[in-house]
C-alpha positions in Angstrom: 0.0 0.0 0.0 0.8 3.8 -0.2 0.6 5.8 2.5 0.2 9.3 2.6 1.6 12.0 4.4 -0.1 14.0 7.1 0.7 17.0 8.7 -0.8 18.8 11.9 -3.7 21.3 10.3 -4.7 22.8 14.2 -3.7 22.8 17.4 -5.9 24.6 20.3 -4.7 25.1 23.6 -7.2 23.9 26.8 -7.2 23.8 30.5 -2.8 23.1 29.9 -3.2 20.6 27.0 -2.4 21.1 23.7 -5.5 19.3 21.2 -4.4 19.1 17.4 -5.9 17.8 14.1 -4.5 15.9 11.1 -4.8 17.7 7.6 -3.4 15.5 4.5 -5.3 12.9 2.4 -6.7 9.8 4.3 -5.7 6.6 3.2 -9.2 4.3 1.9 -10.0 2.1 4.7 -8.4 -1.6 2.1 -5.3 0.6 2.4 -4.5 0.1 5.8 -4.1 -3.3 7.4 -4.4 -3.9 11.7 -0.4 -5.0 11.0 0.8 -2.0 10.2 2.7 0.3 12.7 1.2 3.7 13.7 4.3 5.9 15.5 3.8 8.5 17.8 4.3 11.9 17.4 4.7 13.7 20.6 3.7 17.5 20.6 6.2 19.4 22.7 4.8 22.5 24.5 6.9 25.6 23.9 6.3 28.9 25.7 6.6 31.9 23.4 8.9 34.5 24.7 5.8 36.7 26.5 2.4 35.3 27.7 -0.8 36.6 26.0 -3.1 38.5 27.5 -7.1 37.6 27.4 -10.1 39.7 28.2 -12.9 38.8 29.1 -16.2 40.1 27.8 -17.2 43.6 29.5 -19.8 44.4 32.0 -21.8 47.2 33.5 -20.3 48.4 37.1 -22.7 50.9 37.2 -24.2 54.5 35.3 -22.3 57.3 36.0 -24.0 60.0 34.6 -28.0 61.1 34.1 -31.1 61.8 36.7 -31.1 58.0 37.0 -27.6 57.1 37.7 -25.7 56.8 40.8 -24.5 59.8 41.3 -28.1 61.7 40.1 -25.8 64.1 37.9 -29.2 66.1 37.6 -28.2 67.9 40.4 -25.9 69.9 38.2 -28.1 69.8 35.2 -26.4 67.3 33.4 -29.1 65.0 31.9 -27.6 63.7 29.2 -23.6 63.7 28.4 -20.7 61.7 27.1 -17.1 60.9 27.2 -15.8 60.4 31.0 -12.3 60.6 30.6 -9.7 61.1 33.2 -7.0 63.2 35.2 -5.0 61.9 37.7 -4.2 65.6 39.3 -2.9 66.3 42.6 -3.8 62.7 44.1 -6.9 63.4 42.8 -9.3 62.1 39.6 -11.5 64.2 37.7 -13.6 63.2 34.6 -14.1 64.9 31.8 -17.4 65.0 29.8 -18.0 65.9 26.2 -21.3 67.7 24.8 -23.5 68.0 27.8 -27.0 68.8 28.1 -30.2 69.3 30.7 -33.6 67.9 29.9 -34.7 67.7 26.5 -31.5 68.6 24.9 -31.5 72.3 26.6 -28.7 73.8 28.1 -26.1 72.3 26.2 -22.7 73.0 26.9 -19.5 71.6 25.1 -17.5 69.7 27.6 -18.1 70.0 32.0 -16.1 68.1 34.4 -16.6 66.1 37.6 -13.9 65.8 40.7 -14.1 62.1 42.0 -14.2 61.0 45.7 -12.2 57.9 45.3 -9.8 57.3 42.5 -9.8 53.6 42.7 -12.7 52.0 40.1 -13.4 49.5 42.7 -15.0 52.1 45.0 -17.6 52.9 42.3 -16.8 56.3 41.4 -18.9 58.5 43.3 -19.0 62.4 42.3 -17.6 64.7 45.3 -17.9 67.9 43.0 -18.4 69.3 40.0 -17.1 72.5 38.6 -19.5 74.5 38.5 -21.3 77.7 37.2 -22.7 81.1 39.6 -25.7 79.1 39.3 -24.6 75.9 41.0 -24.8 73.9 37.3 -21.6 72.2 35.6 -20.5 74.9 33.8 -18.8 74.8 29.8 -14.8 74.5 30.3 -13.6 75.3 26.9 -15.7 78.3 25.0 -16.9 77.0 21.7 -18.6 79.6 19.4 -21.6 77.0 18.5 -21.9 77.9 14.8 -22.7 74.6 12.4 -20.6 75.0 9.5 -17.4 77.0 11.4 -17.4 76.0 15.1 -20.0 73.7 15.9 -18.7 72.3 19.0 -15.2 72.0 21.0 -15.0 68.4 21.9 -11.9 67.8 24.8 -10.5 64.0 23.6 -7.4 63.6 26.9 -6.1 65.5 29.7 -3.0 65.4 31.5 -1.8 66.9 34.7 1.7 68.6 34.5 2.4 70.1 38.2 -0.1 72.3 39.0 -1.2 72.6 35.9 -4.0 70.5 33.8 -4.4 70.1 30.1 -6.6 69.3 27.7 -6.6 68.3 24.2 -9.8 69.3 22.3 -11.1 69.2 18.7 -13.2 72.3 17.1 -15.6 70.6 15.1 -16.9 72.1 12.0 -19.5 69.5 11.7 -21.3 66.8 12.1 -21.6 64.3 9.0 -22.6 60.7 8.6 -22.1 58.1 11.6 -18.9 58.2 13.2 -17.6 60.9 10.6 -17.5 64.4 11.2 -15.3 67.4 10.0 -12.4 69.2 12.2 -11.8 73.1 12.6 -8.4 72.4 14.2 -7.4 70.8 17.5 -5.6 72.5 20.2 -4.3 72.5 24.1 -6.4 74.0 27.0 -5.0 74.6 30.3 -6.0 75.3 33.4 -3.9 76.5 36.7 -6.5 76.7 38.9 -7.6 72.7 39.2 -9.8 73.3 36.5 -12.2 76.0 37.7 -10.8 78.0 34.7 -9.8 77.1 31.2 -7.9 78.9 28.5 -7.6 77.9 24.5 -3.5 78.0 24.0 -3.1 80.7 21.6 -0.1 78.6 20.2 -1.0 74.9 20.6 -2.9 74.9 17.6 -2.9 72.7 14.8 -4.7 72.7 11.4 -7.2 70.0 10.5 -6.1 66.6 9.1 -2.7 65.9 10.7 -4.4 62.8 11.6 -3.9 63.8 15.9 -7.3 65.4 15.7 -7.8 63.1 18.8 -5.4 61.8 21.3 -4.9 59.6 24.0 -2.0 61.0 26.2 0.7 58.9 28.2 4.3 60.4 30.4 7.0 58.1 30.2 10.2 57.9 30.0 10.3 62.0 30.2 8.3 62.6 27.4 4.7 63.5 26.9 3.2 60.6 23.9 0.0 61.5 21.7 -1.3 58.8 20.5 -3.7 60.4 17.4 -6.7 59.5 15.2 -7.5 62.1 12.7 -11.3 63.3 12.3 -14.3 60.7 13.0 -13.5 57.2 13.8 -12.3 55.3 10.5 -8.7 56.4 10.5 -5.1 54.6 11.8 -3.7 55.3 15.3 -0.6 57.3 14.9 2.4 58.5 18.0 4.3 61.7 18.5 6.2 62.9 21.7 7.2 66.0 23.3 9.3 67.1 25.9 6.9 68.2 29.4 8.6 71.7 29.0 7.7 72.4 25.0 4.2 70.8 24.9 2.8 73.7 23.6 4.9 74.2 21.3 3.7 72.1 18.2 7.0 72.5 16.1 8.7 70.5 19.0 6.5 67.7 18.3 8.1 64.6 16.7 6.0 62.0 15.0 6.9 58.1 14.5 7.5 56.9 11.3 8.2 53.5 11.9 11.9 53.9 13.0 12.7 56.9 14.3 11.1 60.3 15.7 10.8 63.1 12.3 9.8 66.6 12.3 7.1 65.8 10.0 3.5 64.7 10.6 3.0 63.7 7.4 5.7 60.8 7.8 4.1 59.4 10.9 4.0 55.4 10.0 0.6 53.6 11.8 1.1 51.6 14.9 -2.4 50.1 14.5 -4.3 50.0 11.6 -7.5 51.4 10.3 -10.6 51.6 11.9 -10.0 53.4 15.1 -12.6 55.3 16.9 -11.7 57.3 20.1 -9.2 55.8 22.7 -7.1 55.2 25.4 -3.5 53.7 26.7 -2.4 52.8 29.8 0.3 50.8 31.2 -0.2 47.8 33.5 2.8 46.4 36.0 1.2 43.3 36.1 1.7 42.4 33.0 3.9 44.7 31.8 2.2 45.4 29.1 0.8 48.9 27.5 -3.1 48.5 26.9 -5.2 50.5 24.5 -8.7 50.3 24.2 -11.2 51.8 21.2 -13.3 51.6 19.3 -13.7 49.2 16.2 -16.9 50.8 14.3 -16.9 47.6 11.3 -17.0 45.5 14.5 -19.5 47.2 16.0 -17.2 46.3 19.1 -14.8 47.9 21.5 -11.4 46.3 21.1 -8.2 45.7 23.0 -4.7 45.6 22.2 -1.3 45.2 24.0 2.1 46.3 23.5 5.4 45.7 25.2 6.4 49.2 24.2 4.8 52.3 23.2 6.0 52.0 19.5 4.7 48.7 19.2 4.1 45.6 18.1 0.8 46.1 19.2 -1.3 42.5 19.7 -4.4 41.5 17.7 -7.7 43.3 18.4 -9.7 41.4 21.2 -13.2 42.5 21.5 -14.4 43.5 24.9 -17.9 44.8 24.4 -19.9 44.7 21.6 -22.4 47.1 20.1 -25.2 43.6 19.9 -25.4 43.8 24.0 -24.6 47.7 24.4 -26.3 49.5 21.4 -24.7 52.7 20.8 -21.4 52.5 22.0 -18.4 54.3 21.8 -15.6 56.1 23.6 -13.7 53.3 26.2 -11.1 55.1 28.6 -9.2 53.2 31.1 -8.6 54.6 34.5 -5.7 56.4 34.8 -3.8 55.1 38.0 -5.6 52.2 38.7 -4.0 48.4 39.3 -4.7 46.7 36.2 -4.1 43.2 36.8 -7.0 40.2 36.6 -9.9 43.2 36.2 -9.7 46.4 33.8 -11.5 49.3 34.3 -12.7 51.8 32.1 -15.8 54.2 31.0 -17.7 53.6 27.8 -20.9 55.8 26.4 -24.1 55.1 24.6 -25.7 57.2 22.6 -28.9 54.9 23.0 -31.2 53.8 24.2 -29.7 57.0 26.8 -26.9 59.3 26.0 -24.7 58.6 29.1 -21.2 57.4 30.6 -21.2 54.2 32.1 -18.5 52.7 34.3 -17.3 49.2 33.0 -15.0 46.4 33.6 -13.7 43.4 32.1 -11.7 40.1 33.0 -7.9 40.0 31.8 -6.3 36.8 31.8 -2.8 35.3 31.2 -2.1 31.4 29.5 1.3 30.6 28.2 0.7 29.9 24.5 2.3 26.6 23.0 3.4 25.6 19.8 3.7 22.4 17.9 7.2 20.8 17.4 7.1 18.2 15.0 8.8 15.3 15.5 8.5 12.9 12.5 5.3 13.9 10.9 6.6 13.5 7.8 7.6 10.2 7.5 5.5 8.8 4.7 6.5 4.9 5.8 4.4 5.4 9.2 1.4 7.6 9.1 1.5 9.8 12.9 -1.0 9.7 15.9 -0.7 12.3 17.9 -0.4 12.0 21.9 0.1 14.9 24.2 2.6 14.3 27.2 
């Protein structure tokens, strides 16, 4: 008879044991006779060089924001919002909100801001104060000039604290288009020196529309201030640039990554992750030692997760951790700044229905060495394998 050769097509990792499948043409059953000699092939497992890093599919902790929620943001007029990301400032953690509004869509205002009580997740997040208006409401932090068509709104996409001061990135939007497309004025740095009571539009932080940082998810290290960027609406690549803490308003101090070294020139920034990439966030965890970004995939209709040993990359495969099937509407996932990432991730994620609102989430994160097939005679066409895992 003829036998035929077989290799291994699959091999699937579970509870420690490594399961694989034959591919290869099967001999017809008068082909092989009880007589003949099946050897072993024994599948070695091999640890890659760094574990991977699971999550686990996202759930509510609780509603931030709304009349409803927790912390009954109606108090300060805030009915309806968006956004929630963070500042770790002083010891303390504010969150910042996007285009905010009262009942029935009325006193809108373009970004407010919240001081939390605890800055661990695991608390809950309860609201100690809000900056707020004369009037006791959360009053607008950055002046937008509300025109459709020139300045329709000033979104603020990150913050960072520097000392005593706080910054914000924000994006003057021109208008709004199709789903998860708009158009961009220009982006820019607020600050504020007075823990965010106040706000000022850098007059020289400015940058024109379609550098492709028209959104940003800061992170310090190493000295430097990093900016990862999207350009306008949420279909674009996820670019870097860095700055030194001292010229961060100064955009021709900027230098942007091109895939092997830090250039002058935006236009030369190489992607670290590809296409589609809503708004986002980064953050490091020690107990994996492992950068984390989180945003959101609008094709998948899901927000995604990816890791990184270093800022530059290679960034992991996207893992879903919430999809749009079980939280219609979503959008926007930050992870807490500050917090111990290590079996649990926590982060904020909004809806724009069935409510327009910030919710607090988390999700699992799990570690499994990954193994790999060694083959060890598979290809011996005398003695078709069987496979048997040590």
């Amino acid at each position: 008879m003829t036998l035929r050769p077989r290799t291994i097509r699959a091999c699937m990792a579970i509870a420690g044991w490594l399961i694989c499948t034959a591919a290869g043409a099967s001999p017809a059953p008068d082909e092989v006779s009880e007589a003949e000699a099946v050897p072993e092939v024994v599948m070695t497992l091999v640890p890659q060089d760094e574990p991977l890093l699971y999550v686990g599919a996202a759930e509510v902790v609780r509603q931030m924001t709304g009349a409803d929620s927790f912390n009954a943001t109606d108090r300060w007029n805030i009915h309806g919002t968006d956004l929630g990301h963070m500042i770790l400032h002083k010891d303390a953690l504010y969150m910042v909100f996007g285009d905010t509004y009262g009942p029935n869509g009325g006193a809108w205002r373009s970004s407010t801001m919240a001081r939390l009580a605890d800055p661990d997740p695991r608390g809950g997040f309860t609201f100690s104060a809000m900056i707020e208006a004369a009037d006791g409401t959360a009053k607008e932090l950055i002046r937008s000039d509300k025109i459709p068509g020139f300045e329709w709104t000033v979104i603020p996409t990150n913050g960072i604290s520097l000392g005593e001061r706080m910054v914000l990135h924000y994006m003057a939007v021109r208008m709004w288009t199709s789903d998860g497309r708009w158009i961009v004025r220009q982006s820019g740095l607020a600050y504020s020196d007075d823990d965010g009571q106040s706000w000022q539009r850098s007059p020289s932080a400015i940058w024109p529309a379609n550098t492709g940082f028209e959104q940003v998810a800061f992170v310090e290290n190493d000295g430097m201030i990093y900016s990862f960027g999207i350009p306008q609406g949420r279909f674009g690549v996820v670019s870097l640039r860095r700055v030194p803490h001292a010229a961060m308003f100064d955009p021709a101090a900027h230098r942007y990554w091109d895939g092997s070294g830090w250039v002058a020139d935006h236009a030369a920034a190489a992607p670290v992750v590809p296409a589609p990439a809503g708004e986002l966030s980064v953050a490091w965890s020690e107990a994996h030692q492992r950068w984390m970004m989180m945003y959101l995939d609008e094709k998948r209709g899901a927000i995604v997760l990816r890791t990184a040993p270093t800022l530059v990359g290679p960034w992991s495969d996207a893992q879903n951790v919430a999809q749009a099937r079980d939280f219609p509407g979503l959008y926007a996932p930050y992870i807490v700044p500050g917090s111990e990432i290590d079996d649990t991730v926590h982060f904020t994620m909004s809806r724009w229905k069935p409510l327009y609102n910030v919710f607090l989430m988390k999700a699992a994160l799990m570690t499994e060495m990954p193994v790999v097939a060694v083959d060890q005679g598979l290809n011996d066409t005398a003695n078709p394998p069987r496979f048997k895992i040590p």
